[in-house]
DSSP file (Angstrom, degrees, kcal/mol; ACC not computed):
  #  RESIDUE AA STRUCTURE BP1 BP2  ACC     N-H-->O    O-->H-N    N-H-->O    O-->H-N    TCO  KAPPA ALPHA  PHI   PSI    X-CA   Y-CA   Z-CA
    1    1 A X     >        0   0    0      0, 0.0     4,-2.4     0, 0.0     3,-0.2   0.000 360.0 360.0 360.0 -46.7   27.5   12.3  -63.9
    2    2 A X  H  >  +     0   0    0      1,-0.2     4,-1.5     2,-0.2     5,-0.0   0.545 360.0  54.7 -60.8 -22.0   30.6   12.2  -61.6
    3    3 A X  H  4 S+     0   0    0      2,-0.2     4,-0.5     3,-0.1    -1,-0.2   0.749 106.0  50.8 -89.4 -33.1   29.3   15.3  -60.0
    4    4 A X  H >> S+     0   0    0     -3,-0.2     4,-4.7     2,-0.2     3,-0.5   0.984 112.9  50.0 -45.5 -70.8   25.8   13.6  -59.3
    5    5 A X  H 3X S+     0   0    0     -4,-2.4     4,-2.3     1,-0.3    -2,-0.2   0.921 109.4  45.6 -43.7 -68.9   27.7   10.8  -57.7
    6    6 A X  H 3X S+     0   0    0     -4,-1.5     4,-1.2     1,-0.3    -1,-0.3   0.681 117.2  47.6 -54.6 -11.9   29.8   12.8  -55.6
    7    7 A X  H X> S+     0   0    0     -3,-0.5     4,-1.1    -4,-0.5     3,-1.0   0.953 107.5  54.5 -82.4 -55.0   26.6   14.7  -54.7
    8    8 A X  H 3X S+     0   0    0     -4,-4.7     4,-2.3     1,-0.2    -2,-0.2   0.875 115.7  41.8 -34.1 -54.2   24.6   11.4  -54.0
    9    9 A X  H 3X S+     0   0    0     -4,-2.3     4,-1.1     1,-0.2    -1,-0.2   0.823 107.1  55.5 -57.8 -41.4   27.3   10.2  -51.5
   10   10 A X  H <X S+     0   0    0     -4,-1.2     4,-2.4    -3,-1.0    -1,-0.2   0.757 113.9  43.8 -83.9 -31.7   28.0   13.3  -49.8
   11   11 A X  H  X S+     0   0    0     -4,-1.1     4,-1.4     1,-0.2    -2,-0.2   0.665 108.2  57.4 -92.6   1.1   24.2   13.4  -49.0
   12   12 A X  H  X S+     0   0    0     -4,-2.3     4,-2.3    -5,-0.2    -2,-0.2   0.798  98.9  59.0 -79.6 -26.6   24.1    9.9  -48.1
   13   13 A X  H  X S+     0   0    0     -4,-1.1     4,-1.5     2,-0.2    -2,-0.2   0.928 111.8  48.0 -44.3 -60.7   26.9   10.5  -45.4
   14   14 A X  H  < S+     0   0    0     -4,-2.4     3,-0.2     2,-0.2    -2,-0.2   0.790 104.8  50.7   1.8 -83.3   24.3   12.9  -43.9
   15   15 A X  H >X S+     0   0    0     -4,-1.4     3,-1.7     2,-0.2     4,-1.1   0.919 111.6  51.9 -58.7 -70.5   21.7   11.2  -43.9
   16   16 A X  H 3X S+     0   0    0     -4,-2.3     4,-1.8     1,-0.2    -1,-0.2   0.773 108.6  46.1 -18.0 -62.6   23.5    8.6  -42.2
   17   17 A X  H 3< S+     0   0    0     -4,-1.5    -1,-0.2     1,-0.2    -2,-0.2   0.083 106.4  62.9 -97.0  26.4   25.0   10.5  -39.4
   18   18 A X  H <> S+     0   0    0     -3,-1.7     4,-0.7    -5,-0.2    -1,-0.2   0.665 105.7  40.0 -92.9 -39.5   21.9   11.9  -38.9
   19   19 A X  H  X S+     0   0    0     -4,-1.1     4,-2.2    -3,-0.2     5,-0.2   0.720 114.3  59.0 -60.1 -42.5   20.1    8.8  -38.0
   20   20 A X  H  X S+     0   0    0     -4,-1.8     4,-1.4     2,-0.2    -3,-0.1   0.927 103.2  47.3 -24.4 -66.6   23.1    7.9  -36.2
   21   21 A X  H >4 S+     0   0    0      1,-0.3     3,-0.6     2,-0.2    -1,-0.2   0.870 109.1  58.6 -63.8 -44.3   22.8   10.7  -34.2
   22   22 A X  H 3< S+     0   0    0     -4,-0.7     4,-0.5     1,-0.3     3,-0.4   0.713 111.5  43.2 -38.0 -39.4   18.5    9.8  -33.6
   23   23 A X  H 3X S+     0   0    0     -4,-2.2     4,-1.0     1,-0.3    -1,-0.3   0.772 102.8  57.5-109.3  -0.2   19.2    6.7  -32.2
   24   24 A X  T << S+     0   0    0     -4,-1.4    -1,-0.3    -3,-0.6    -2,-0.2   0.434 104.8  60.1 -99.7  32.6   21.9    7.3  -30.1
   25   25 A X  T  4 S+     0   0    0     -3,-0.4    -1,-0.2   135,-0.3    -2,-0.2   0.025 104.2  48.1  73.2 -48.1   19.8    9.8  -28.3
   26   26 A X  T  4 S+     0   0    0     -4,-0.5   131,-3.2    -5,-0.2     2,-0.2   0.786  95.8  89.5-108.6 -19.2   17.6    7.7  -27.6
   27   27 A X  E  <  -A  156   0A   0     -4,-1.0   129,-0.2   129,-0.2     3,-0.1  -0.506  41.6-171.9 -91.7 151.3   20.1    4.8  -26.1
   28   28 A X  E    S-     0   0A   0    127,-4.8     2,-0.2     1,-0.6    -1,-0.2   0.905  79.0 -44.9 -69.4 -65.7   21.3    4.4  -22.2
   29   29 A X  E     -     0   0A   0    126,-0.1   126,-1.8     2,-0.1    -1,-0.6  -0.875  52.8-168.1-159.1-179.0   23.6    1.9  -23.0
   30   30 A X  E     +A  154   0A   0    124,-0.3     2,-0.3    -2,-0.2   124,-0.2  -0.923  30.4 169.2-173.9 116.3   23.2   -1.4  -25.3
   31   31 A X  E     -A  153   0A   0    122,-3.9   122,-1.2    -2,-0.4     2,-0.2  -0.939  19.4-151.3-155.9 137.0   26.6   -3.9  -24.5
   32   32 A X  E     -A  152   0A   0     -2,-0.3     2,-0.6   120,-0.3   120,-0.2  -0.964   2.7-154.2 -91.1 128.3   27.4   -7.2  -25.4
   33   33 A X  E     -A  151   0A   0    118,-2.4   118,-3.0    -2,-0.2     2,-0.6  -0.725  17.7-135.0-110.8 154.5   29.6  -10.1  -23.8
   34   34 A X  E     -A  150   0A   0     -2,-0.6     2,-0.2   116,-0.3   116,-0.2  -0.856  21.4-128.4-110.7 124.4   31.1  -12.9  -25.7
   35   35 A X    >   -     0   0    0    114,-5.7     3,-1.3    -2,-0.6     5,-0.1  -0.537  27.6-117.6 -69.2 122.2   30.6  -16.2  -24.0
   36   36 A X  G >  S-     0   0    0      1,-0.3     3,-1.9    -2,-0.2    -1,-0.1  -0.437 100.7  -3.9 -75.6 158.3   34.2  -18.0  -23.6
   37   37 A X  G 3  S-     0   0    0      1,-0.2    -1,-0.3    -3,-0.0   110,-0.2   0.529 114.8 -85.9  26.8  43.2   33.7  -21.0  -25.7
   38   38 A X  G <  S+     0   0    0     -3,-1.3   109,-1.2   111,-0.1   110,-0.4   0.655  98.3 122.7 -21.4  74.1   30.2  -20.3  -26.4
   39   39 A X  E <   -E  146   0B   0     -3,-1.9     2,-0.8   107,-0.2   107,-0.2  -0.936  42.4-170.1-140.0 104.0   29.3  -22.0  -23.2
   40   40 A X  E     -E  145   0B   0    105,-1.6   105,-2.9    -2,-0.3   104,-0.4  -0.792  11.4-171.4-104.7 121.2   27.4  -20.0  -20.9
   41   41 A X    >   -     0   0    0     -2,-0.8     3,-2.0   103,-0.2    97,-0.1  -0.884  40.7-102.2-115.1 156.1   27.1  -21.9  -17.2
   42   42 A X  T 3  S+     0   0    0      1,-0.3    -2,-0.0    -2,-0.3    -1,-0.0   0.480 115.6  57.0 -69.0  15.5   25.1  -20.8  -14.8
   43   43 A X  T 3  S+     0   0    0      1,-0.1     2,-0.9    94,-0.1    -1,-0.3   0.424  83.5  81.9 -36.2 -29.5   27.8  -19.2  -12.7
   44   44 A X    <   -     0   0    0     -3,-2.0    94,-0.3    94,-0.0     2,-0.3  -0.915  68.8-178.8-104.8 121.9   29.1  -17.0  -15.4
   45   45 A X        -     0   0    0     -2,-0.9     2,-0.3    92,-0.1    92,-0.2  -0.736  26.8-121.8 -86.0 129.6   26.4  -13.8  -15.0
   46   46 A X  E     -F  136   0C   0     90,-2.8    90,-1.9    -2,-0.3     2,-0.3  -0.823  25.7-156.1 -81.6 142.9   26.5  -10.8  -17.2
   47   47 A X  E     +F  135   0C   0     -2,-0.3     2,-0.4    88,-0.2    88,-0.2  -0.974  18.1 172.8-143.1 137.7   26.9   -8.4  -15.3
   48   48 A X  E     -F  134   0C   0     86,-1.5    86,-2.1    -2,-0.3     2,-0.5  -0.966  18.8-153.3-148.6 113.5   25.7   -4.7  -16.5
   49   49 A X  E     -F  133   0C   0     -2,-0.4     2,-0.5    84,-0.2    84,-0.2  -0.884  12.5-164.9-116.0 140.8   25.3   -1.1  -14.9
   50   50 A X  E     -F  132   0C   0     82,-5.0    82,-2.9    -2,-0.5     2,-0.5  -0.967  13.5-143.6-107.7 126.0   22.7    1.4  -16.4
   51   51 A X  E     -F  131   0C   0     -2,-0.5     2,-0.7    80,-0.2    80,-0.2  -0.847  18.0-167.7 -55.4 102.9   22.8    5.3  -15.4
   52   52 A X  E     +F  130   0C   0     78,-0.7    78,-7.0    -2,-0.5     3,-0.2  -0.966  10.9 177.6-109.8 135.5   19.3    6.1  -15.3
   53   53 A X        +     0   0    0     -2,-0.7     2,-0.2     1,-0.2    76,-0.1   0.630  66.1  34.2 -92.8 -35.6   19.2   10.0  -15.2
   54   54 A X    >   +     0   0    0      1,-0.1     3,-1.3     3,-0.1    -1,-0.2  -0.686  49.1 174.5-126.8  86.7   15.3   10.7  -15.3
   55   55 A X  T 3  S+     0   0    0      1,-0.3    -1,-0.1    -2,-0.2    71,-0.1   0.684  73.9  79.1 -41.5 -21.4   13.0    8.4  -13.6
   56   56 A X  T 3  S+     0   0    0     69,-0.1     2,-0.5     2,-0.0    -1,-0.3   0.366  91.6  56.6 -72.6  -5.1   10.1   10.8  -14.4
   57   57 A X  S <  S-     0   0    0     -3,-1.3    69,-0.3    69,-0.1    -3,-0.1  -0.990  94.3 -93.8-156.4 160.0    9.8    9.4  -18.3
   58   58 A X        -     0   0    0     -2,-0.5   100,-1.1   100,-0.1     2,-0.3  -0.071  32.8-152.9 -87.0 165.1    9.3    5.5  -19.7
   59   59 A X  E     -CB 124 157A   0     65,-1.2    65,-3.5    98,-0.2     2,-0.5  -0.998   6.3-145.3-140.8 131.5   12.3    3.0  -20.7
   60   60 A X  E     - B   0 156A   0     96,-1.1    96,-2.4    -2,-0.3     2,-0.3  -0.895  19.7-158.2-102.5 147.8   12.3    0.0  -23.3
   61   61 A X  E     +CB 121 155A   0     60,-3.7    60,-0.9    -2,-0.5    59,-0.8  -0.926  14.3 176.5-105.0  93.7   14.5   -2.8  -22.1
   62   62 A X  E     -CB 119 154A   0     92,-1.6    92,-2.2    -2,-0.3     2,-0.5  -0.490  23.7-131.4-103.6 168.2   16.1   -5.7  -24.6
   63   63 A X  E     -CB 118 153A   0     55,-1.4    55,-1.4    90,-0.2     2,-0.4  -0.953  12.7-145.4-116.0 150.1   18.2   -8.4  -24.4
   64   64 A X  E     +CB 117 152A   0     88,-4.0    88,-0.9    -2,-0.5     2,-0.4  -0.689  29.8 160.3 -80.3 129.9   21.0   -8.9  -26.7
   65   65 A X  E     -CB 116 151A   0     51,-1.4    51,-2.7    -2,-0.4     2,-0.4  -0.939  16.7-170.2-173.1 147.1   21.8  -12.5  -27.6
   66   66 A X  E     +C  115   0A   0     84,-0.7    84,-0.4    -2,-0.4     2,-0.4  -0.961  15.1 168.3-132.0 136.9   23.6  -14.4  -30.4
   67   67 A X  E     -C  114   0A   0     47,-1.2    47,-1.2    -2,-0.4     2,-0.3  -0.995  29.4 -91.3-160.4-172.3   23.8  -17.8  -31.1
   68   68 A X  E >   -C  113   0A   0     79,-0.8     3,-3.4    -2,-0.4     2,-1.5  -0.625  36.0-119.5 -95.9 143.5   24.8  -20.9  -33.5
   69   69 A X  T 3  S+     0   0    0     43,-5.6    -1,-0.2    -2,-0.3    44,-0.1   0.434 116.3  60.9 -55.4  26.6   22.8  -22.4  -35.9
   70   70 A X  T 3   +     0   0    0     -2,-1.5     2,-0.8    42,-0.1    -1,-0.2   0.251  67.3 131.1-128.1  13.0   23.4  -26.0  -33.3
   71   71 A X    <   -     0   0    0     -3,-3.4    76,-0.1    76,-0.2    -4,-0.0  -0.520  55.1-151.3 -36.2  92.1   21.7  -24.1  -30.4
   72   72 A X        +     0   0    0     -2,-0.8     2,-0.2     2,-0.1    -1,-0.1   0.450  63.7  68.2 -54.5   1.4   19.5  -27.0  -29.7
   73   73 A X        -     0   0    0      2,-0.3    -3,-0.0     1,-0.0     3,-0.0  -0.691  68.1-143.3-115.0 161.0   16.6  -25.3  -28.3
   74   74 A X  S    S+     0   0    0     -2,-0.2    24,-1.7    25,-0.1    25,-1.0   0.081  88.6  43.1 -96.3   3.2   14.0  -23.0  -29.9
   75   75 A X  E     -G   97   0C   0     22,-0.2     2,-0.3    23,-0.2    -2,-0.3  -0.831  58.4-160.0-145.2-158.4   14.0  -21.0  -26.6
   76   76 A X  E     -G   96   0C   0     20,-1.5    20,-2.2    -2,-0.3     2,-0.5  -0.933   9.4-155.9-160.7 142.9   16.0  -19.7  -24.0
   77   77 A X  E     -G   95   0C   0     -2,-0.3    62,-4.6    18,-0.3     2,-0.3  -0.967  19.2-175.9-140.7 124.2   14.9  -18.6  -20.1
   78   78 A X  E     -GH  94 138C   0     16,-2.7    16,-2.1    -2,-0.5     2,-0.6  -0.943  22.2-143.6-117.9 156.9   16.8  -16.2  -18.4
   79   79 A X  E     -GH  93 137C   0     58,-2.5    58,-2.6    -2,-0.3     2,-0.4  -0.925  12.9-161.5-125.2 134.3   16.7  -14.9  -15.3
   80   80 A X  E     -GH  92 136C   0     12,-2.5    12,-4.2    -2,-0.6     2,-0.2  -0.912   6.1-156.7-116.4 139.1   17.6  -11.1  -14.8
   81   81 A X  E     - H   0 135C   0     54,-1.1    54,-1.5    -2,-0.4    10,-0.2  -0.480  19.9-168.9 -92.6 163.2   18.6   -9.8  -11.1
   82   82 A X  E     - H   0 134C   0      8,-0.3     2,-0.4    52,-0.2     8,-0.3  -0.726   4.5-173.3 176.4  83.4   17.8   -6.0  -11.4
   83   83 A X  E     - H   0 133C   0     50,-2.3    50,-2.5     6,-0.2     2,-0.3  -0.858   7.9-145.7-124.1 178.9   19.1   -3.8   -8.6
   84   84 A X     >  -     0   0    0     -2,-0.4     4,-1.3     4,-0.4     3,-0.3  -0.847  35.4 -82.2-136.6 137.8   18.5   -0.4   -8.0
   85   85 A X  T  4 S+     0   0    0      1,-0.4    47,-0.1    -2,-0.3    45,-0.0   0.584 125.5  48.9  50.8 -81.8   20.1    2.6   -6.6
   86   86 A X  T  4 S-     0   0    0      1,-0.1    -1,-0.4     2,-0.1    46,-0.0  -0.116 120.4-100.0 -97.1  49.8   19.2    1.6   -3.0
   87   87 A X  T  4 S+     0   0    0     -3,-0.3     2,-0.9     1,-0.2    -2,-0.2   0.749  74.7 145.9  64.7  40.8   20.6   -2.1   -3.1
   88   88 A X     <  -     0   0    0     -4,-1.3    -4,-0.4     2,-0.1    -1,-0.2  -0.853  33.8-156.8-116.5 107.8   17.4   -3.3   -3.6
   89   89 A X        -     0   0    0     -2,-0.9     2,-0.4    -6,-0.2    -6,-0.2  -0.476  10.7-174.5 -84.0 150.4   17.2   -6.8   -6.1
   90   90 A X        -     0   0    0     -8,-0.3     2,-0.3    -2,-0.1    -8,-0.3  -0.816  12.3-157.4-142.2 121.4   14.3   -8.1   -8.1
   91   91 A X        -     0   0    0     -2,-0.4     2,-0.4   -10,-0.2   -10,-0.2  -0.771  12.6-174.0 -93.6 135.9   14.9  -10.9   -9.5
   92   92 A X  E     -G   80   0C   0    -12,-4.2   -12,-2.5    -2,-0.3     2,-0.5  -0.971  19.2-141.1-142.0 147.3   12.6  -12.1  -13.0
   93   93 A X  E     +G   79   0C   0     -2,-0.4     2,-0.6   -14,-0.2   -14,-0.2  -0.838  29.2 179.9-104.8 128.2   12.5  -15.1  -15.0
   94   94 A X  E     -G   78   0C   0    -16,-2.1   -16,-2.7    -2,-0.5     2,-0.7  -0.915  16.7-142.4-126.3 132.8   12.1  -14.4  -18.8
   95   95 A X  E     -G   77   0C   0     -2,-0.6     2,-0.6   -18,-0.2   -18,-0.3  -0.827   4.0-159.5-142.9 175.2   11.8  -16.4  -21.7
   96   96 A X  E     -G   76   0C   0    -20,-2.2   -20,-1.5    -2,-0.7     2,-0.9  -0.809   5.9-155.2-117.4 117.2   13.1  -15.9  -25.0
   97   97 A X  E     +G   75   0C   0     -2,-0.6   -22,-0.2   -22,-0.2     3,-0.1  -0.857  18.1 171.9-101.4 114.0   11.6  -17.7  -28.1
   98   98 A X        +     0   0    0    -24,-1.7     8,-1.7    -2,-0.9     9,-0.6   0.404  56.5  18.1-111.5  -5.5   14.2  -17.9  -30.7
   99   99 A X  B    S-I  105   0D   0    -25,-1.0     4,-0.3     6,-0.2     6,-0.2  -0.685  75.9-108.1-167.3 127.9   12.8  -20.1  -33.5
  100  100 A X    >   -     0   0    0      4,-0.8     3,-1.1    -2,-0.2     4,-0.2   0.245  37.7-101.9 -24.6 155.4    9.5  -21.3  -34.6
  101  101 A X  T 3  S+     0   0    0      1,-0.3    -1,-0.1     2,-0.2   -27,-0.0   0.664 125.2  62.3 -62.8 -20.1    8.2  -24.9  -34.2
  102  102 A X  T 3  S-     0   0    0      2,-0.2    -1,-0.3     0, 0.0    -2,-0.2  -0.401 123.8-113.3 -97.6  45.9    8.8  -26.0  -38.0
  103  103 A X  S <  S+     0   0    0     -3,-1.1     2,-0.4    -4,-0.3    -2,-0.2   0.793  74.3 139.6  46.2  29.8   13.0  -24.9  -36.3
  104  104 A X        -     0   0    0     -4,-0.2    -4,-0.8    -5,-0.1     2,-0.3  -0.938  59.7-115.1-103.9 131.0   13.2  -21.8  -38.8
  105  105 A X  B     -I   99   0D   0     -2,-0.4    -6,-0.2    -6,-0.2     4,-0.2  -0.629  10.2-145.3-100.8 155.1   14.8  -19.1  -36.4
  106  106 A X  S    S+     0   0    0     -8,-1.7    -7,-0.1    -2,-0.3    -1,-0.1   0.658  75.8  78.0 -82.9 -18.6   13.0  -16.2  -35.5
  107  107 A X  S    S-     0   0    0     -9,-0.6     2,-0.9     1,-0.1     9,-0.2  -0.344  90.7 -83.0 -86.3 172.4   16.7  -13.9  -35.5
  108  108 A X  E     -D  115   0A   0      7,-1.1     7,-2.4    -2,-0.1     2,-0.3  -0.677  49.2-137.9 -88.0 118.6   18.6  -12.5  -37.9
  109  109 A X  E     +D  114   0A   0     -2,-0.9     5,-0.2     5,-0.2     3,-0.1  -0.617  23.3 173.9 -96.5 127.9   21.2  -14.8  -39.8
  110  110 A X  S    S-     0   0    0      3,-1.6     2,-0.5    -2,-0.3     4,-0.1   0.127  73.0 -56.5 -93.1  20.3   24.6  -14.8  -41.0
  111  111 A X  S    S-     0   0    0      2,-0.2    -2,-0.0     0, 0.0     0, 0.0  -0.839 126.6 -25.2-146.8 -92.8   26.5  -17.6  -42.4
  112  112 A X  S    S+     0   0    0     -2,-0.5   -43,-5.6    -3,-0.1     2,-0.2   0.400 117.1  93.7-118.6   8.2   25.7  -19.5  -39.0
  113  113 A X  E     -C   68   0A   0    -45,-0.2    -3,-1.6   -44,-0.1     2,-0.4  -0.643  54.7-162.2 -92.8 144.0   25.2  -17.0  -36.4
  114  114 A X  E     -CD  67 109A   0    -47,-1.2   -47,-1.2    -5,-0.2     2,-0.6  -0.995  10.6-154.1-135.2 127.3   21.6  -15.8  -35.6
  115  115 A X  E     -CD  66 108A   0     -7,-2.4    -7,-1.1    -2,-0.4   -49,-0.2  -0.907  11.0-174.5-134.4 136.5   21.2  -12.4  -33.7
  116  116 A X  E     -C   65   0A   0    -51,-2.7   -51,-1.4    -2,-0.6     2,-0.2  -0.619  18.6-170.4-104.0 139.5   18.3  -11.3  -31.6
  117  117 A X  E     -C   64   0A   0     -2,-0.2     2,-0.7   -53,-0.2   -53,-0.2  -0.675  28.9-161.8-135.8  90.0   17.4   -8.1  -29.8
  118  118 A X  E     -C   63   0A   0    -55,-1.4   -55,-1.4    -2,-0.2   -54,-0.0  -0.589  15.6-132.0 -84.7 134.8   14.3   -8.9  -27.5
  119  119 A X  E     +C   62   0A   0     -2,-0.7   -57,-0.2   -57,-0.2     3,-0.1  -0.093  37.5 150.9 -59.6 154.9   11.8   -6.8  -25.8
  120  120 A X  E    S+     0   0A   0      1,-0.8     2,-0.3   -59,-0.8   -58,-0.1   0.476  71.1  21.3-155.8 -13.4   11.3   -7.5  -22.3
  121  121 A X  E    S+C   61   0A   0    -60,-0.9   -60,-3.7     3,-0.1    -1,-0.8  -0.923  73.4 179.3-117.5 170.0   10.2   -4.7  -20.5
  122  122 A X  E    S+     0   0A   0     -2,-0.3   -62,-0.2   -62,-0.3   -64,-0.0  -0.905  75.3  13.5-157.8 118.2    8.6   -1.8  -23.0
  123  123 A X  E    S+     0   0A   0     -2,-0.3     2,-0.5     1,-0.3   -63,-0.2   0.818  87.3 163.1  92.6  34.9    7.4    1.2  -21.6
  124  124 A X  E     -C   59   0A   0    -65,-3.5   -65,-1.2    -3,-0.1     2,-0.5  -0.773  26.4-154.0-116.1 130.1    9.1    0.6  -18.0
  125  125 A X        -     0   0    0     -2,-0.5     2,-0.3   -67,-0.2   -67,-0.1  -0.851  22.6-133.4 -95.4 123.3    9.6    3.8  -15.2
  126  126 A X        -     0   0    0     -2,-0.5     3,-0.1   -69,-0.3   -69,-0.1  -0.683  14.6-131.1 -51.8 134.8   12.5    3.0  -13.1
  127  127 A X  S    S+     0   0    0     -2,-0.3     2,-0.2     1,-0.2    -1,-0.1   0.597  85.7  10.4 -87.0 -18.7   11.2    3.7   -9.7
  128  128 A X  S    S-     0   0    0      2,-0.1   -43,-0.2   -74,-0.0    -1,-0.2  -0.944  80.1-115.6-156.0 152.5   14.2    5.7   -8.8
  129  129 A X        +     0   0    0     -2,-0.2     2,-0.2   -76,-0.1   -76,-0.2  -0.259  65.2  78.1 -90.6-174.0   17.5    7.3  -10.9
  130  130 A X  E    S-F   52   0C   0    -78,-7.0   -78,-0.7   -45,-0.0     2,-0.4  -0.582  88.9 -29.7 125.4 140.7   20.7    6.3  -10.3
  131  131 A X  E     -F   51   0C   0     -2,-0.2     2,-0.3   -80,-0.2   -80,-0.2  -0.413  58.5-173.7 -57.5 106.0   23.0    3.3  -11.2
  132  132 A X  E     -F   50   0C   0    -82,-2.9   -82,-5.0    -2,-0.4     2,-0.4  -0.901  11.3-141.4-116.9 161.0   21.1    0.1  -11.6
  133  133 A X  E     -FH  49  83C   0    -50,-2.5   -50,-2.3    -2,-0.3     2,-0.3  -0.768   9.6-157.7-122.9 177.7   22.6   -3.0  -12.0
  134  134 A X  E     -FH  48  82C   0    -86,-2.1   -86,-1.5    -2,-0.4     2,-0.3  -0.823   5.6-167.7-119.1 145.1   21.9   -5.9  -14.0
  135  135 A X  E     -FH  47  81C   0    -54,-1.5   -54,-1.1    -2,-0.3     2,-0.4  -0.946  11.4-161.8-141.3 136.5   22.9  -10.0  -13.8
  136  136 A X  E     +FH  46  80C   0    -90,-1.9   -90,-2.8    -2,-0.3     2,-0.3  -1.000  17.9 172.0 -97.9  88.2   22.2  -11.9  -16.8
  137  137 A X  E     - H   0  79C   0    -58,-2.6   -58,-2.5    -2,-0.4     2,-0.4  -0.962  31.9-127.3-131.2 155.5   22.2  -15.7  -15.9
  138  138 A X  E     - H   0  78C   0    -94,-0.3   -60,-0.2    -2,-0.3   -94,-0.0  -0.643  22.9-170.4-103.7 148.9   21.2  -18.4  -18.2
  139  139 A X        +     0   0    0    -62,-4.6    -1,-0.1    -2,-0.4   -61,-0.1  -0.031  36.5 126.6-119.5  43.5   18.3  -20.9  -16.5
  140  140 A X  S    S-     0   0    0      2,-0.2   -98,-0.1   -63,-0.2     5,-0.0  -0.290  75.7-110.2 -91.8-171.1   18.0  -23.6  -18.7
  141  141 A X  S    S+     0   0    0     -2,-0.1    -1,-0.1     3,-0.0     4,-0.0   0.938  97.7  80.8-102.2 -49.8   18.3  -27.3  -17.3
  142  142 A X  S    S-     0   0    0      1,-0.1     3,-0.3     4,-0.0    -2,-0.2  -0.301  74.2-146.2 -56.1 144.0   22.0  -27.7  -19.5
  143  143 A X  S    S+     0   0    0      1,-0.5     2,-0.2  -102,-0.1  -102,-0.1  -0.471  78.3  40.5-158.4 116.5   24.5  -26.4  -17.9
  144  144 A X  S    S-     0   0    0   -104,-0.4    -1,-0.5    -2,-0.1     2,-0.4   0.073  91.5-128.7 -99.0 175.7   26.6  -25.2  -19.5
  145  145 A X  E >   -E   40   0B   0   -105,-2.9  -105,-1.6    -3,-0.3     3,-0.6  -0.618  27.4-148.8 -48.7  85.1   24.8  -23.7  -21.9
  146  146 A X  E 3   +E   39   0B   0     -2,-0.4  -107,-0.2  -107,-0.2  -108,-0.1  -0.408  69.0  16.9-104.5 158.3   26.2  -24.8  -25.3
  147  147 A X  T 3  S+     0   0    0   -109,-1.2     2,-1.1  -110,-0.2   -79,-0.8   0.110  80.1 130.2  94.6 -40.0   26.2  -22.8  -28.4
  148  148 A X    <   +     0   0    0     -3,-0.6   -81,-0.3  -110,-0.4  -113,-0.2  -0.653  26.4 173.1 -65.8  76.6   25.5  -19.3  -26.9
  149  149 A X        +     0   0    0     -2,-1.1  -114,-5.7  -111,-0.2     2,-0.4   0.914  62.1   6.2 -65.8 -55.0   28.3  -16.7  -28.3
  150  150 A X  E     -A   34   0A   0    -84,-0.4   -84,-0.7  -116,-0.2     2,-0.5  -0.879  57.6-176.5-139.5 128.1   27.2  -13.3  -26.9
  151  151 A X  E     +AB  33  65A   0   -118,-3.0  -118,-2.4    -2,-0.4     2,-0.3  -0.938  19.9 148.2-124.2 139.3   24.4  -11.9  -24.5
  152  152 A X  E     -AB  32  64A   0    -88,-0.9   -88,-4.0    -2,-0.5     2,-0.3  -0.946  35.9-106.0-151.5-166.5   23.5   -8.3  -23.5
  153  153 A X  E     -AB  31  63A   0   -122,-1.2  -122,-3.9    -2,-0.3     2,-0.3  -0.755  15.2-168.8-118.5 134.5   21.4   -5.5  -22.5
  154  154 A X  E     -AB  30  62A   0    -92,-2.2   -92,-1.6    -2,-0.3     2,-0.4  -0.991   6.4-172.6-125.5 143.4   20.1   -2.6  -24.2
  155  155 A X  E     + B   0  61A   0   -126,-1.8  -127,-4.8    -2,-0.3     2,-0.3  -0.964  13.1 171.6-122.7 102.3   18.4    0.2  -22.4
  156  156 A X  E     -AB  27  60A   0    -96,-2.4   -96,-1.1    -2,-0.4     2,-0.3  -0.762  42.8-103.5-115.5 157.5   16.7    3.1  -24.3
  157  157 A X  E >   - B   0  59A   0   -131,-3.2     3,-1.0    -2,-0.3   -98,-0.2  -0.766  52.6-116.7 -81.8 137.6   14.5    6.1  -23.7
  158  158 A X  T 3  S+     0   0    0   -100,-1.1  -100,-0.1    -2,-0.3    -1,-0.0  -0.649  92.7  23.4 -94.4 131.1   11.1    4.7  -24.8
  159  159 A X  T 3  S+     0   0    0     -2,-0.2    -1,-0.2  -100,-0.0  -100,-0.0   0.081 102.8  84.0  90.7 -10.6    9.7    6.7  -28.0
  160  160 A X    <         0   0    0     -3,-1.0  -135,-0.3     1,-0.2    -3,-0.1  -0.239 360.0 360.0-135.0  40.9   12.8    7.9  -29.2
  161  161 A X              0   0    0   -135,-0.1    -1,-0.2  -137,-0.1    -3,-0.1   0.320 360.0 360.0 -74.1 360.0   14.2    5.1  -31.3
């Protein structure tokens, strides 16, 4: 029996770092910042640079975000600045639905923290490679922003999660 276990384990380490290995493969870069006093105002931007290496093949984009169960809103709008290579910005307004109307949140919860990883572009060709960068600012009417602990960006090769 003890030899079972030690077999069971050793191929569950495996296994592990085998998946491991599949998804980091597949990521650019995926970072989070911790909001000082989880109070995001619209002055402090996350601020984020992605090496994109192949423009030629598709990218899913998320955002990262944490908060407390006394967030008072069920949503979020952010607006991400997005410039590119040749200093060229597009700025886009997104928003982020974080808990149903009956207030049951749509992330995943730990004692009193709920964390979210949300699509927002899927299947998206950078138009050229190269270091772009990213600004994370939060657009809601408070500011600041109460509640908010941690927000980032994940950048992945699309298909290979």
């Amino acid at each position: 029996m003890k030899r079972f276990k030690q077999s069971f384990f050793i191929l569950a380490c495996v296994m592990g770092l085998m998946l491991q290995g599949c998804t980091d493969a597949s990521r650019v870069m995926d970072d989070s910042t911790a909001i000082a006093n989880h109070n995001w105002a619209y002055v402090n931007r996350v601020k984020y640079d992605a090496d994109i290496t192949d423009n030629n093949i598709p990218y899913n984009l998320y955002f990262n975000l944490r908060v407390t169960g006394s967030y008072r809103y069920s949503n979020m709008f952010i607006l991400v600045r997005m410039t590119s290579p040749g200093k060229r910005t597009l700025v886009t307004r997104y928003e982020l639905k974080l808990a149903n109307p009956d207030g049951e949140w749509l992330g995943s919860g730990s004692g009193n923290m709920y964390s979210y990883q949300i699509p927002f572009r899927k299947g998206f060709k950078f138009p050229a490679s190269g270091k772009w960068h990213f600004e994370l600012e939060q657009n809601m009417r408070d500011n600041p922003l109460h509640e908010v602990t941690d927000v980032g960006l994940r950048v992945e090769k699309a298909g290979q999660q």
